[in-house]
N, C-alpha and C positions, 0 to 999 in steps of 0.2 A: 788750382791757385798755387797750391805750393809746388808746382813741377814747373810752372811759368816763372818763380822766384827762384829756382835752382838753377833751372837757364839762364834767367837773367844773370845771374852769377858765374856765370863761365861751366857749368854742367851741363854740357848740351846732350848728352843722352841718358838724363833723368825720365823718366816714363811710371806710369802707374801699372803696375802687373794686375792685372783682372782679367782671365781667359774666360771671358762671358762666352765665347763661340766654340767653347770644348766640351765634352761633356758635362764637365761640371758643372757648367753654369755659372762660374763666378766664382772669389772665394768668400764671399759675404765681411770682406775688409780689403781696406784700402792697403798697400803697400808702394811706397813711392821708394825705389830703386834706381840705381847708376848701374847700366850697363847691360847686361843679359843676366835671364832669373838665375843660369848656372852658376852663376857667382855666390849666389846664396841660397845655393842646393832647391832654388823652385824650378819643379819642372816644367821645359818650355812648352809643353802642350798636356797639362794633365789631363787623366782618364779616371773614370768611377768605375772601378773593377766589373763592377755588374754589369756593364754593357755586353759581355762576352759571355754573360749564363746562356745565350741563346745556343751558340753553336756549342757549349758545353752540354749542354742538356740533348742537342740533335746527335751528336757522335756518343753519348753515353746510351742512347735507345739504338742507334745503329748498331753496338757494340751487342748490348744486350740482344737483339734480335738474333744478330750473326750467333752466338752462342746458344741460343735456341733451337736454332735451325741446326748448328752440330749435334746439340744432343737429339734433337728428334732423328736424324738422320743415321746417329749413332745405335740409339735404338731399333731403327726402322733394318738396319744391315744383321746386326746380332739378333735377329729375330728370325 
């Protein structure tokens, strides 16, 4: 309603910022904005940091493995 009254008024690119299709889901409030969200520091495709524990957590066991496999290996030589 109020983005159709902004246009109406010569604001043709008034828009409502809600990145329902990002991770986030939405920001649970409305903000009616002119222009691109850069302009008032909203990112134009926010993320929920946690989406990335997955390959955080695969390369921190990969990691840990590799170091196991030196030390046994290290062992296995000096023996």
């Amino acid at each position: 309603m109020r983005v159709k009254e902004l246009q109406g008024r010569g604001y043709n690119d008034a828009h409502i910022y809600d990145p329902t299709g990002s991770s986030v889901g939405g920001t649970h409030a409305i903000f009616v904005i002119l222009g691109e969200p850069e302009a008032y520091n909203f990112p134009p495709a926010p993320e929920v940091p946690t989406i990335h524990m997955k390959s955080a957590w695969c390369a921190a066991l990969v990691s840990a493995l590799v170091i196991v496999l030196v030390v046994c290996l290290a062992f296995a030589v000096a023996g």
